[in-house]
MITOR-624976 format. One record per residue (C-alpha): residue number from 1; residue in one letter; x, y, z. Coordinates in Angstrom, 3 decimals. Example, Ala and Ser with C-alpha at 12.3 -4.5 7.8 and 13.67 -1.06 7.14 Angstrom:
   i aa       xx       yy       zz
   1  A   12.300   -4.500    7.800
   2  S   13.670   -1.060    7.140
***
This chain:
   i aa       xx       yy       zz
   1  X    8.161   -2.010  -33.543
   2  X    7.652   -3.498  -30.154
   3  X    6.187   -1.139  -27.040
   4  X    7.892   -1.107  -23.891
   5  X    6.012    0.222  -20.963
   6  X    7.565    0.881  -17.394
   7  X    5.630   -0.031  -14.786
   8  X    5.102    1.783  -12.268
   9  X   10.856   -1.585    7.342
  10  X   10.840   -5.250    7.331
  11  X    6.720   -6.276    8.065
  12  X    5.541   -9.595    8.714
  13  X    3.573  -10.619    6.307
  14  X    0.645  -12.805    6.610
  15  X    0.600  -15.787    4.514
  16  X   -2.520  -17.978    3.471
  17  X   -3.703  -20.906    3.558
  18  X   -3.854  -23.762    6.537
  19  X   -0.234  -25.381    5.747
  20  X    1.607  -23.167    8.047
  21  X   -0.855  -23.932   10.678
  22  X   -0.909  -27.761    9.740
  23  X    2.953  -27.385    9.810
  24  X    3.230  -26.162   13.317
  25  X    0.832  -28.673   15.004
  26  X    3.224  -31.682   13.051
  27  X    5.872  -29.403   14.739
  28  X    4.191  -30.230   18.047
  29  X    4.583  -33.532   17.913
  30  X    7.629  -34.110   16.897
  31  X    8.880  -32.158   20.087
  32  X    6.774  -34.286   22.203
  33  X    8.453  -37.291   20.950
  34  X   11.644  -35.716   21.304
  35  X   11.504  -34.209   24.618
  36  X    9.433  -37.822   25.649
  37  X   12.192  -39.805   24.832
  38  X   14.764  -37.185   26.783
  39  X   12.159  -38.466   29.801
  40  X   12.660  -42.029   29.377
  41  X   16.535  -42.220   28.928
  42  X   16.744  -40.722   32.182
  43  X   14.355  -42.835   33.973
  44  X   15.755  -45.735   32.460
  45  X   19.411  -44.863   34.444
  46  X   17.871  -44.808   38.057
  47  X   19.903  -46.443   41.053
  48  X   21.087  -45.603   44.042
  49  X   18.820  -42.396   44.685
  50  X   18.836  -41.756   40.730
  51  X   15.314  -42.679   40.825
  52  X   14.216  -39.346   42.694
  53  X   16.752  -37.831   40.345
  54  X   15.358  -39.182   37.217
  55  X   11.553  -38.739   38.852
  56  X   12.792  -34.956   38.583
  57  X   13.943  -35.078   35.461
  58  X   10.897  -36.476   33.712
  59  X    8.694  -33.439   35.790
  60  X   11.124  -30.839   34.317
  61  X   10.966  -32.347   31.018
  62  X    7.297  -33.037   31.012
  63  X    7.032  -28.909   32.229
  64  X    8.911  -28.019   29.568
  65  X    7.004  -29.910   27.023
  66  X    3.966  -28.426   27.963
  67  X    5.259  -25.167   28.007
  68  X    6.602  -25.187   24.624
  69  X    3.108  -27.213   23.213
  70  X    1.140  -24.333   24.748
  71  X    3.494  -21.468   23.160
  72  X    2.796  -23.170   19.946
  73  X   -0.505  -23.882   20.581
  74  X   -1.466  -20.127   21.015
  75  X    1.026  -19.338   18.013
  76  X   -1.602  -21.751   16.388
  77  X   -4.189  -20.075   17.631
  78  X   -3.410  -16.550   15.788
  79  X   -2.632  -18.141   12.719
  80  X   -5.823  -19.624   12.359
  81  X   -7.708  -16.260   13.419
  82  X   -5.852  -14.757   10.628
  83  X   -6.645  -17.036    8.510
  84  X  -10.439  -16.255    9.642
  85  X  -10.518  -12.955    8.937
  86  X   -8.766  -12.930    5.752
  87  X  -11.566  -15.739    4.612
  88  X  -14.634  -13.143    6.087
  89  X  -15.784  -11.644    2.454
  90  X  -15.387   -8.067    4.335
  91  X  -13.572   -7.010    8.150
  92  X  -16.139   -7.787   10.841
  93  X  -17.716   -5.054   12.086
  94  X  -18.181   -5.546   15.858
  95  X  -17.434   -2.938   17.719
  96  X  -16.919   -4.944   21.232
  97  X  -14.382   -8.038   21.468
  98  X  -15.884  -11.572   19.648
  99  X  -15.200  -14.707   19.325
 100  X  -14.308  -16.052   15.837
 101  X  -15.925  -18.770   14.688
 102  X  -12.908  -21.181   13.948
 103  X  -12.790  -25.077   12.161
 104  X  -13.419  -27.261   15.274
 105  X  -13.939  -24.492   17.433
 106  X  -16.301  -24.155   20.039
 107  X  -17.608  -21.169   22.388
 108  X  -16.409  -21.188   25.434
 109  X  -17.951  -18.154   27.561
 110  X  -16.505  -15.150   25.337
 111  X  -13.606  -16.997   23.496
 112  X  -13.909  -19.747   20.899
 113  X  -11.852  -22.858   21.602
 114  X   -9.966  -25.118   19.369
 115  X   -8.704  -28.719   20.947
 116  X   -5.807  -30.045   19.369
 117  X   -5.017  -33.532   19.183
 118  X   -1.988  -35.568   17.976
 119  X   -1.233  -38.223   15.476
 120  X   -2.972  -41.046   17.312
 121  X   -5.910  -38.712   18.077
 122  X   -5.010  -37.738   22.122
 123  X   -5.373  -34.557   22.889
 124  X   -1.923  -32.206   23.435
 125  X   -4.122  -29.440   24.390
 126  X   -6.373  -26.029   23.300
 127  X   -6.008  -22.820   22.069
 128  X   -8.477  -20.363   22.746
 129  X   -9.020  -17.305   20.635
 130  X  -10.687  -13.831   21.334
 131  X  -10.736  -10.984   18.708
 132  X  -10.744   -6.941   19.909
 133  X  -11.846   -4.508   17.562
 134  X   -9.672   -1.083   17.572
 135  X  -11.646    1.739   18.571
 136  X  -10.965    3.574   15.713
 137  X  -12.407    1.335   13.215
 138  X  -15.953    2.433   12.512
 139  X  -14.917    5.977   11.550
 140  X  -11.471    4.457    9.513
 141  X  -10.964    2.935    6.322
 142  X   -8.152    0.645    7.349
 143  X   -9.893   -1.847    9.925
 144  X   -7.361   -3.130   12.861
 145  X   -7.569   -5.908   15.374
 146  X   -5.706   -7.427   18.386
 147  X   -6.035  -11.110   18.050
 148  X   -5.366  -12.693   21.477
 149  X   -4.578  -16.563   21.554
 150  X   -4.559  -18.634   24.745
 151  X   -2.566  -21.793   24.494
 152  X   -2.980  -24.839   26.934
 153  X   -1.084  -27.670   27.556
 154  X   -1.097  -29.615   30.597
 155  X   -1.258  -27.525   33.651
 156  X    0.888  -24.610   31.072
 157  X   -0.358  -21.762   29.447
 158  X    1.076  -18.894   27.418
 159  X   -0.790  -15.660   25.939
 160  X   -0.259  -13.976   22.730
 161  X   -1.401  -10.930   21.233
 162  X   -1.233   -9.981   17.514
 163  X   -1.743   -6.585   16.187
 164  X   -3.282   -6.723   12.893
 165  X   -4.352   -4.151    9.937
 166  X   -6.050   -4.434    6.780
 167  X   -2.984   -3.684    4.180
 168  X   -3.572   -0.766    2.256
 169  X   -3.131   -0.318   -1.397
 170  X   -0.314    2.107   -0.766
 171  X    1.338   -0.228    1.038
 172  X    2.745   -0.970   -2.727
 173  X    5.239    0.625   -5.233
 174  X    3.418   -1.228   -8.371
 175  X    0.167   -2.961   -8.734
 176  X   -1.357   -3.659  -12.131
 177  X   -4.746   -6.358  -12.745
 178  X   -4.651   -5.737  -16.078
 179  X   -1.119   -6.770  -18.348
 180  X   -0.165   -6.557  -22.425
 181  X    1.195   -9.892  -23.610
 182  X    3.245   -7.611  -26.725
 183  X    4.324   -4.984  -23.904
 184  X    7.623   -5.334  -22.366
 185  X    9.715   -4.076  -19.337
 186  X   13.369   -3.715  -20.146
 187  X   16.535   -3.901  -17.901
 188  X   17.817   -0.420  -17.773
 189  X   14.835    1.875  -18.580
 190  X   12.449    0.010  -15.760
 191  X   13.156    0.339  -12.180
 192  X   11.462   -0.931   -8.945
 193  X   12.696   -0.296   -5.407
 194  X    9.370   -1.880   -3.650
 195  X    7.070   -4.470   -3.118
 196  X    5.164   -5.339   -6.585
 197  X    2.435   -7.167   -7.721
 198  X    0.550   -8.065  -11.210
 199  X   -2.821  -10.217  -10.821
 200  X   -1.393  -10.857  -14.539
 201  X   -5.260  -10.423  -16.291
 202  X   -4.949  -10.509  -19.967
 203  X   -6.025   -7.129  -21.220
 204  X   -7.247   -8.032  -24.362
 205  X   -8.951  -10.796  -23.416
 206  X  -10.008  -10.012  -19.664
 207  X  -12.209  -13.054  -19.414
 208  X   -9.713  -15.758  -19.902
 209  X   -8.984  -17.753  -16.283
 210  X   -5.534  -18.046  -17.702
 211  X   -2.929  -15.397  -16.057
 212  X   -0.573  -13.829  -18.441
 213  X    3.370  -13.681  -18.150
 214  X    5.145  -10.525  -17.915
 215  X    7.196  -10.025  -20.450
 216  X   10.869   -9.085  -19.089
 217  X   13.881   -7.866  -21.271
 218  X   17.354   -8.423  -19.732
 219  X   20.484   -8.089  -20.819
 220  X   23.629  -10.948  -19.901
 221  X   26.125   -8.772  -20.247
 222  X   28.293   -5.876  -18.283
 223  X   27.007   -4.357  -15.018
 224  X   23.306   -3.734  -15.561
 225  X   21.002   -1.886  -13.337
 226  X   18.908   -4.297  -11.884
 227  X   14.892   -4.053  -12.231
 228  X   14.199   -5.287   -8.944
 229  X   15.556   -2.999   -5.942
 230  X   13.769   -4.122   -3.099
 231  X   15.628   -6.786   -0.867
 232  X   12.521   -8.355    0.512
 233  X    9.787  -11.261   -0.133
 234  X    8.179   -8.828   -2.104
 235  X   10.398   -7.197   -4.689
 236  X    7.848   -8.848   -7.742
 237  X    4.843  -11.319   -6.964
 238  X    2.716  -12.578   -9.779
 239  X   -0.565  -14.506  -10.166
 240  X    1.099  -15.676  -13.617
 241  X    3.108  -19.531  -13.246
 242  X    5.798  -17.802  -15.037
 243  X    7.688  -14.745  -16.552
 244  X    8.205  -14.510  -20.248
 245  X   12.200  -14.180  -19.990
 246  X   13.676  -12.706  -22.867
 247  X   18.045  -12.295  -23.085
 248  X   19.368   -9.527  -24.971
 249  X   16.615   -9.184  -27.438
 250  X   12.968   -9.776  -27.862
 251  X   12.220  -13.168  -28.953
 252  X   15.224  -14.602  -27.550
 253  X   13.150  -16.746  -24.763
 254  X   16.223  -17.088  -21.919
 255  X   15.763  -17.146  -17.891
 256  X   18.679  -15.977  -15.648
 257  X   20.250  -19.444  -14.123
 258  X   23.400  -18.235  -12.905
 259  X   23.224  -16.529   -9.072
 260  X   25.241  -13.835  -10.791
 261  X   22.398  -13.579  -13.438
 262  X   19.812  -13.602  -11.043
 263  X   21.632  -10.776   -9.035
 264  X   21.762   -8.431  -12.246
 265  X   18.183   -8.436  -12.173
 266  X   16.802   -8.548   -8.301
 267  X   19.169   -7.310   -5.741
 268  X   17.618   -9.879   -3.118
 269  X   18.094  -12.484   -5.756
 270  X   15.884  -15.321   -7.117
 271  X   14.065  -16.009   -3.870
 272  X   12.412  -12.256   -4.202
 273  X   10.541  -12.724   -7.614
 274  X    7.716  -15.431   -7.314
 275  X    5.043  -16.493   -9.458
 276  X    2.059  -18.060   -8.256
 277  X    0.517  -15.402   -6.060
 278  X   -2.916  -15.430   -4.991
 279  X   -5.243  -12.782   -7.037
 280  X   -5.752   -9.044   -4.795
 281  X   -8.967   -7.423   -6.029
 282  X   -8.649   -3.811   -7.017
 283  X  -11.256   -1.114   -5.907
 284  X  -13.607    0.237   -8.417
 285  X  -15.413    3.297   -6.904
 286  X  -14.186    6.732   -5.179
 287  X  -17.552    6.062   -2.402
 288  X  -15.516    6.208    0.309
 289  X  -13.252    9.615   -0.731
 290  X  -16.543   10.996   -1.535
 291  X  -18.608   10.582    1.926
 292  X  -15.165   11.845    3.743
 293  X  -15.023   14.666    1.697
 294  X  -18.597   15.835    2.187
 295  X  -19.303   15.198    5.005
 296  X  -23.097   16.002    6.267
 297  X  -22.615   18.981    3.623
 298  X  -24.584   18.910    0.652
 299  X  -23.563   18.979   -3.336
 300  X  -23.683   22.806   -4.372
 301  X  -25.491   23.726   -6.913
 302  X  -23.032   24.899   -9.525
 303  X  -19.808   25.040   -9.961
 304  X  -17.685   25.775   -6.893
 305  X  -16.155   24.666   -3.963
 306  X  -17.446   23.238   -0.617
 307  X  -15.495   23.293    3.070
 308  X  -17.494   21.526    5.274
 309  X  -17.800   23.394    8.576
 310  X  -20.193   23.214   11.833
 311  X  -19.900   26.660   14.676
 312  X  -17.274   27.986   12.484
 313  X  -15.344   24.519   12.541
 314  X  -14.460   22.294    9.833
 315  X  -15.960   19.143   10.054
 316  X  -14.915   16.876    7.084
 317  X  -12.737   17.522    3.772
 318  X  -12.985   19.931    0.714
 319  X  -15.326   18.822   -2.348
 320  X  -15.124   20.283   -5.336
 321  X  -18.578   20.641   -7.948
 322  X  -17.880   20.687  -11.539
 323  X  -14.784   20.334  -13.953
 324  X  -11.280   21.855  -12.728
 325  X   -8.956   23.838  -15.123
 326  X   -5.866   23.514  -13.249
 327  X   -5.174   22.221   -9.859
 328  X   -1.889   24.151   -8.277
 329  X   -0.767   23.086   -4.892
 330  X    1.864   25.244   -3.175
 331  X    3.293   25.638    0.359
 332  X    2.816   29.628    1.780
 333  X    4.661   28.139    4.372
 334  X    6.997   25.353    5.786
 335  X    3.688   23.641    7.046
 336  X    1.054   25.776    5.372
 337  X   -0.848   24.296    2.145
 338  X   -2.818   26.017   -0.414
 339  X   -4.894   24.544   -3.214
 340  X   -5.935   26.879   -5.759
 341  X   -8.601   25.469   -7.436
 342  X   -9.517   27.430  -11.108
 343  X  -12.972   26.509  -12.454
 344  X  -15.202   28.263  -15.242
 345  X  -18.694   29.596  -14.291
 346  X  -21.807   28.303  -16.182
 347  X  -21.317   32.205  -17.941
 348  X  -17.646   31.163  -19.335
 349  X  -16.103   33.476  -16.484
 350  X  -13.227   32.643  -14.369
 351  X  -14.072   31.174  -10.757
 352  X  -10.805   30.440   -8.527
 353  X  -11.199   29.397   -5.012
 354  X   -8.380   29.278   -3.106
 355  X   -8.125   26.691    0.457
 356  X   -5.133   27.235    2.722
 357  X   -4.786   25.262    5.675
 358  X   -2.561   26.067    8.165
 359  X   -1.229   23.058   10.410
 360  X    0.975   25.648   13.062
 361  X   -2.188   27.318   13.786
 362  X   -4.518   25.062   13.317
 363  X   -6.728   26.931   10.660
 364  X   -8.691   26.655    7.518
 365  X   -9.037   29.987    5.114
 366  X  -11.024   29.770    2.199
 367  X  -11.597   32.682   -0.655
 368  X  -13.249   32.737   -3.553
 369  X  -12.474   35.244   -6.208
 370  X  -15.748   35.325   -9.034
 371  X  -15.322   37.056  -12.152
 372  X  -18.629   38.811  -12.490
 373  X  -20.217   39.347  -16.480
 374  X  -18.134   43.023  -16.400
 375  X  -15.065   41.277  -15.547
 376  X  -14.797   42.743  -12.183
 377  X  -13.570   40.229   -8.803
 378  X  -15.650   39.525   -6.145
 379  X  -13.418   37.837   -3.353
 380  X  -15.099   36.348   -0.269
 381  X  -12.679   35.205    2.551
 382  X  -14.251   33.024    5.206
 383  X  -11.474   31.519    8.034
 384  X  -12.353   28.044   10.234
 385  X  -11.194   26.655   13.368
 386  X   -9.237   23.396   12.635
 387  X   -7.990   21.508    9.398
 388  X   -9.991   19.306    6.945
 389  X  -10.027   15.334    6.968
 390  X   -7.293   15.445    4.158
 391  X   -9.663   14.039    1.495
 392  X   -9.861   16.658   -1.575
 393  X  -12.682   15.237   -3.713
 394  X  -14.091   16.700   -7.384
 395  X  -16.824   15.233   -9.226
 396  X  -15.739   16.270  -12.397
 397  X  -11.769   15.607  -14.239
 398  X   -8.811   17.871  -13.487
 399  X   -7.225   19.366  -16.853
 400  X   -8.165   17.704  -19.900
 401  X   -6.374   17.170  -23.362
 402  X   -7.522   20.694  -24.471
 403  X   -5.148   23.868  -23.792
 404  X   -1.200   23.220  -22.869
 405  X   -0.812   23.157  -19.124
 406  X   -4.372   22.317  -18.230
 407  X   -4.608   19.897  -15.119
 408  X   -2.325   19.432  -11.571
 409  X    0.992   20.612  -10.559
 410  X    2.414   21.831   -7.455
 411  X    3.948   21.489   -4.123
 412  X    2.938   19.186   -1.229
 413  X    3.615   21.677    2.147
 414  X    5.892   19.965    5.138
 415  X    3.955   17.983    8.701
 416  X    4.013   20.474   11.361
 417  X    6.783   19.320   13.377
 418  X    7.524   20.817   17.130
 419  X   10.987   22.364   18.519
 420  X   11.777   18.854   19.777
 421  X   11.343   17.116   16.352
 422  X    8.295   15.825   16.729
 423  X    5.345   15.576   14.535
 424  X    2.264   17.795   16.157
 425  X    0.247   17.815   12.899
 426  X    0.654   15.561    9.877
 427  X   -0.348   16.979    6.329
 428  X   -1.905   13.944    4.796
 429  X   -3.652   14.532    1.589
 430  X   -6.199   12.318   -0.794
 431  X   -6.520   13.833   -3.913
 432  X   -9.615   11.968   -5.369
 433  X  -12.272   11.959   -8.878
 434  X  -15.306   10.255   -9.641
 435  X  -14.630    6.754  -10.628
 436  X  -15.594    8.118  -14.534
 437  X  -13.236   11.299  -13.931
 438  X   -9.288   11.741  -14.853
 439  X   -6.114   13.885  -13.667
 440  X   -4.070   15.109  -15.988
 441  X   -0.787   15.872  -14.729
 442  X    0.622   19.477  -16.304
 443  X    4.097   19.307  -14.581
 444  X    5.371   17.770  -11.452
 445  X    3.854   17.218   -7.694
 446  X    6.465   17.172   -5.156
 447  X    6.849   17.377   -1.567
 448  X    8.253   20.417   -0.456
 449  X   11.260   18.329    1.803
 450  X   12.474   16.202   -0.827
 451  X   14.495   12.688   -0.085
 452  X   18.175   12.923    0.070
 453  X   20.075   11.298   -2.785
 454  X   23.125    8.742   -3.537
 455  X   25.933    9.739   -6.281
 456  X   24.037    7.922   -8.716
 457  X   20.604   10.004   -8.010
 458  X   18.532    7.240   -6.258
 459  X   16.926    8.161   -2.463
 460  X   18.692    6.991    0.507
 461  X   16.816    4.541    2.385
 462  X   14.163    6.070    4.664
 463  X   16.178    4.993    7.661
 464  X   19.203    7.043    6.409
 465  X   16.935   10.330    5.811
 466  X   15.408   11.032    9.203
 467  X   14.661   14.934    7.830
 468  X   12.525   13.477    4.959
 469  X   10.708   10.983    7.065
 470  X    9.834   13.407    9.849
 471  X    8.976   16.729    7.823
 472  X    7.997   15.183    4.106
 473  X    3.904   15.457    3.758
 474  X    1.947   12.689    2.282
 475  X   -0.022   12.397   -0.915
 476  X   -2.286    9.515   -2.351
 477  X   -3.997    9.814   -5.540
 478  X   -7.377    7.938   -6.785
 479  X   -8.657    8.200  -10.156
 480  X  -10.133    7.001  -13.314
 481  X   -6.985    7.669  -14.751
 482  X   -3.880    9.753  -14.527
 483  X   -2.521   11.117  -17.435
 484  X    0.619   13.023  -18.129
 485  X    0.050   15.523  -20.613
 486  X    1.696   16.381  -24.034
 487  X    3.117   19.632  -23.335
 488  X    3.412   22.216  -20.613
 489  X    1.920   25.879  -20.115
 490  X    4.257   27.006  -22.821
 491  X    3.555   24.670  -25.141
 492  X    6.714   22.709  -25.076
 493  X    7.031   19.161  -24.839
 494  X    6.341   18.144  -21.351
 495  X    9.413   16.052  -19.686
 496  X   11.016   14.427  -16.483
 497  X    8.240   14.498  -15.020
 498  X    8.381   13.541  -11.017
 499  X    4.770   12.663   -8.729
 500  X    5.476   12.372   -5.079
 501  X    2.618   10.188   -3.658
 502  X    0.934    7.034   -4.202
 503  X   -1.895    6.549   -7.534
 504  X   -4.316    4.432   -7.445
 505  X   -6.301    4.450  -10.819
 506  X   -9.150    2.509  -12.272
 507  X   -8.696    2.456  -15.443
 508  X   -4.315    3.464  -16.230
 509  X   -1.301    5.797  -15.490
 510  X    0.068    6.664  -18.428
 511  X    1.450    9.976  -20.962
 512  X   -1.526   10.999  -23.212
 513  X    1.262   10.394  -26.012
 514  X    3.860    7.544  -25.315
 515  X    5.375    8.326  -28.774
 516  X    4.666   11.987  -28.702
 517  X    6.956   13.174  -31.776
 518  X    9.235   10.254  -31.229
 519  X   10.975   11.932  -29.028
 520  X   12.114   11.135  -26.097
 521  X   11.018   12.715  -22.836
 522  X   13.594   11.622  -20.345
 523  X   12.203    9.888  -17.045
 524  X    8.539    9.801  -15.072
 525  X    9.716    9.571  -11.283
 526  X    7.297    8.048   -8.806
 527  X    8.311    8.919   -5.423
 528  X    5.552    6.517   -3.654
 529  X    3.640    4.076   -5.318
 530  X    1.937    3.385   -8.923
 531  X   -1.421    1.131   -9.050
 532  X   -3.425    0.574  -12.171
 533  X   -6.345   -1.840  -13.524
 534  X   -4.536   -1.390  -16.963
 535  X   -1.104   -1.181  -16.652
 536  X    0.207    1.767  -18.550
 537  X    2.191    2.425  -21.533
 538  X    4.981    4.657  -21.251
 539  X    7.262    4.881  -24.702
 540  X    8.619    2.574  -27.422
 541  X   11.832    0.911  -28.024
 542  X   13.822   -1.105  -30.817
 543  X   14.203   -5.306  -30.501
 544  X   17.405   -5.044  -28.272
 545  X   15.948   -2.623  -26.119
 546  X   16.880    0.952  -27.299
 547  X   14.300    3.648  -26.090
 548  X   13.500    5.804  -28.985
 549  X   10.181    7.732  -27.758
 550  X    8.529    8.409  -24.734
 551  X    9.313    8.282  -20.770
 552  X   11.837    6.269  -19.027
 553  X   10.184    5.291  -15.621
 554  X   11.510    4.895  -12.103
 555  X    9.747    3.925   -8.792
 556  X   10.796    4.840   -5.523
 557  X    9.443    3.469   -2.577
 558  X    7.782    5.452    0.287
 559  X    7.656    2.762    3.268
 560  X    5.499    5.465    5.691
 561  X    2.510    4.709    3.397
 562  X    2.262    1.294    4.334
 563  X    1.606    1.726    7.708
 564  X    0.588    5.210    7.374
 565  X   -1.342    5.493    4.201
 566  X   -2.956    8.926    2.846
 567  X   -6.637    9.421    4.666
 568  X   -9.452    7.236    3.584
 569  X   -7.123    5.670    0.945
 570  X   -8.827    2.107   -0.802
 571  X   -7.333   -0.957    1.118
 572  X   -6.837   -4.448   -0.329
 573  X   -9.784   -5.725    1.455
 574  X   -9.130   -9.550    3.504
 575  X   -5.240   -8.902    3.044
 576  X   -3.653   -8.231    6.624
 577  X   -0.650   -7.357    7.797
 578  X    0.419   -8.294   11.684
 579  X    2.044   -4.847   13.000
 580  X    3.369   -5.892   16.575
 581  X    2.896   -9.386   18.038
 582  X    4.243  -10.113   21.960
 583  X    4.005  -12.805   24.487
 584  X    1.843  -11.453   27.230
 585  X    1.660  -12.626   31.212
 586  X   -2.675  -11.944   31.208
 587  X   -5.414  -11.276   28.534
 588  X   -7.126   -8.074   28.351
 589  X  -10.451   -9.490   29.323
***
């Protein structure tokens, strides 16, 4: 019997390669031509005082021209600084504006100049390109740049400035490397409402350079629920050539022809699923989540939490030493969070440490309560000045497969938002494990303001649910894995389980049992974004799609984490996305 497994504002989008920039500069000429020939049809009318006429004419045209070549030119000019830094094997790190070193290009005092010449190699003119470094890059994950591009024709000139950022792996609401060539997605149990992406890697045979379809079930009949719910160039990309279409049952090797078809499956239509797609490395170590959440602090000892803190300050995240029990997040308050944090001493007794941070008053509280050999408490409150980086780290898993309800649950706490609506104090959170550690998921993680929902129990679009967007707190997960466990604290069967927050895990996301009893669990709700090396399993159907065990899975997108993502979250390395761009009257420098 087959496996099925659900997977878990408008950006420019930078795209690769020098054809767009080759495209432009053929662009260029053709409007020379054109606007040349404009020039000579009116010189070739003068008489009778049309010659001064026609002498002004050919000026204004020729003006034009060059206006328009050195727009283009300097549009040129960013495109092939993009280009640049996506081809640097890691974000430059200057601190003080450069010069990139471009094809062709030469320096030119503190900018690096590209001449541009024509079909029947004359020059139409230069773009010159200079590179600023934001500020905040050395202490951030996500690098940014302003790319400012001079372009020159004639006695014309015209400035543009690109904002850029590395893209962050929350920027997505699936991402798998790894894919099953027997594992299916199915119209009707699978849903996607955001940008997607498989590098298509065969998982049993992760060596082979050939890219693996994704198998998709869909049904031509009736109104089906579409798989694909994002309206945008992103709704599925794929290294793969192809998708393994299969209509109405499995083996039955159909593609959707018909616009209708196509519509039944991707709301934005054919144009939104492509094949093709360049490969997007995954991370493979939690480094990064690590240093933030230490700090200058060192590892304790034994088991037990650390707050880093400097003249009663905090000065970098929480990390946590040792193996963790259970994980419960809840929200004291509208904009207060707590993590209790149960661990078990080296002498089997109970050590809980509890971390509130409190974004209205701008303090940290932690206690620890130790259960001493006579089974007596110790608590120990200290309180800090300020909040922590975000970044929650543990060395060691949280849960495991042992007793029922062992591992995370809980409640994300609201930003804390002024009288005027305004957000004074985001709470941004990066729950992160060893690269060789797992979460284990004993119930749900939500945020405490949840999104508002249509009749049919989907989210509104973020631009329709201005009290979610504003208040909501954000979460990103990384992991070796996350798995959703068998059964809760009671011991019953563990279902509809909803995470609010963005995973990112090394290894899969996926129930500890997809066939747990053969029964069915109802649905695993991803309110942000699901990324695996190995996609996950989720449940199993019958050969015309029938679910008969395991989870049902739908993915909701989160836009703030694209250009917002959790603190210190991985990014997709040389991928960049351009945040503003503007025509400007002077350069910075």
């Amino acid at each position: 019997m087959p496996k099925y497994r659900y997977k878990s504002k408008r950006r420019f989008k930078y795209q690769t390669g020098m054809a767009m920039v080759a495209a432009m500069l053929t662009l260029f000429m053709v409007m020379t031509v054109a606007l040349i020939g404009i020039a000579g049809t009116a010189a070739g009318h003068a008489n009778n005082g049309a010659v001064v006429n026609a002498g002004n004419g050919i000026a204004m045209a020729s003006s034009r021209m060059n206006s328009v070549q050195a727009f283009n030119l300097a549009e040129a000019g960013e495109e092939y600084a993009l280009q640049w830094l996506h081809d640097q094997s890691a974000p430059p790190s200057n601190t003080a504006a450069f010069a990139p070193s471009l094809w062709s290009g030469t320096v030119s005092g503190d900018r690096e100049v590209v001449t541009v010449y024509s079909a029947n190699n004359t020059s139409v003119g230069t773009f010159s390109v200079k590179i600023y470094p934001a500020t905040a890059n050395p202490g951030n994950t996500q690098k940014a740049y302003m790319i400012e591009s001079v372009g020159t024709s004639g006695s014309n000139s015209q400035i543009l400035q690109a904002y850029v950022q590395q893209d962050s792996f929350s920027k997505y609401s699936y991402f798998s490397n790894d894919e099953y060539n027997n594992a299916y997605w199915v119209q009707g149990l699978s849903q996607f409402d955001g940008p997607m992406h498989d590098n298509s890697v065969n998982v049993y045979d992760p060596s082979s350079p050939t890219p693996v379809p994704e198998n998709l079930l869909w049904f031509d009949y009736g109104n089906q629920t579409p798989i694909y719910n994002w309206n945008g160039p992103d709704a599925y990309s794929s290294v793969a050539s192809s998708i393994a279409w299969q209509d109405d049952y499995v083996g039955n090797y159909q593609a959707p022809t018909t616009t209708a078809q196509w519509l039944s499956i991707a709301v934005g239509g054919a144009s939104t699923v492509s094949t093709g797609a360049s490969f997007i490395a995954m991370p493979s170590s939690s480094t990064i989540q690590q240093t933030a959440a230490l700090g200058s602090a060192s590892v304790p000892s034994s088991t037990g939490v650390v707050v880093p803190n400097s003249g009663g300050s905090t000065s970098a995240g929480i990390y946590i030493h040792g193996a963790v029990n259970n994980m419960i997040l809840s929200a004291p308050a509208t904009a207060s969070q707590e993590i209790e944090i149960d661990q078990t001493q080296s002498n089997g007794k109970a050590l809980k440490t509890y971390v509130t941070e409190n974004l209205a008053s701008n303090q940290t509280t932690v206690t620890v309560d130790t259960t001493n050999s006579n089974n007596s408490v110790t608590a120990v409150t200290n309180t800090y000045t300020g909040t922590t980086n975000g970044v929650v780290y543990s060395d060691g898993s949280i849960g495991s497969n042992g007793p029922p309800g062992s591992g995370l649950s809980g409640t994300i706490a609201n930003n804390y938002v002024n009288g005027s609506g305004n957000i004074v104090t985001a709470n941004q959170m990066t729950l992160a494990t060893s690269s060789n550690a797992n979460i284990y998921l004993n119930g749900s993680v939500k945020y405490l303001t949840q999104r508002v929902e249509d009749g049919n129990g989907n989210p509104l679009p973020e631009t329709e649910d201005s009290n979610y967007v504003t208040n909501a707190g954000t979460l990103g997960v990384v992991t070796n894995s996350v798995i959703i466990d068998d059964t809760n604290s009671s011991g019953s069967i563990l279902d509809n389980v909803q995470m609010d927050g963005v995973m990112l895990a090394y290894n899969t996301i996926q129930p500890n049992n997809y066939a747990y009893d053969l029964a069915t669990r109802g649905t695993f709700t991803v309110n942000g974004g699901y990324i695996a090396n190995q996609e996950g399993i989720f449940g199993e159907m019958t050969m015309t799609g029938q679910q008969i065990a395991g989870f049902a899975d739908h993915y909701h997108y989160d836009e703030r984490l694209a250009d917002k993502p959790p603190p210190f979250y991985p990014t997709t390395g040389s991928e960049y996305d351009v945040l503003s761009w503007q025509r400007v009257s002077s350069v910075i420098q």
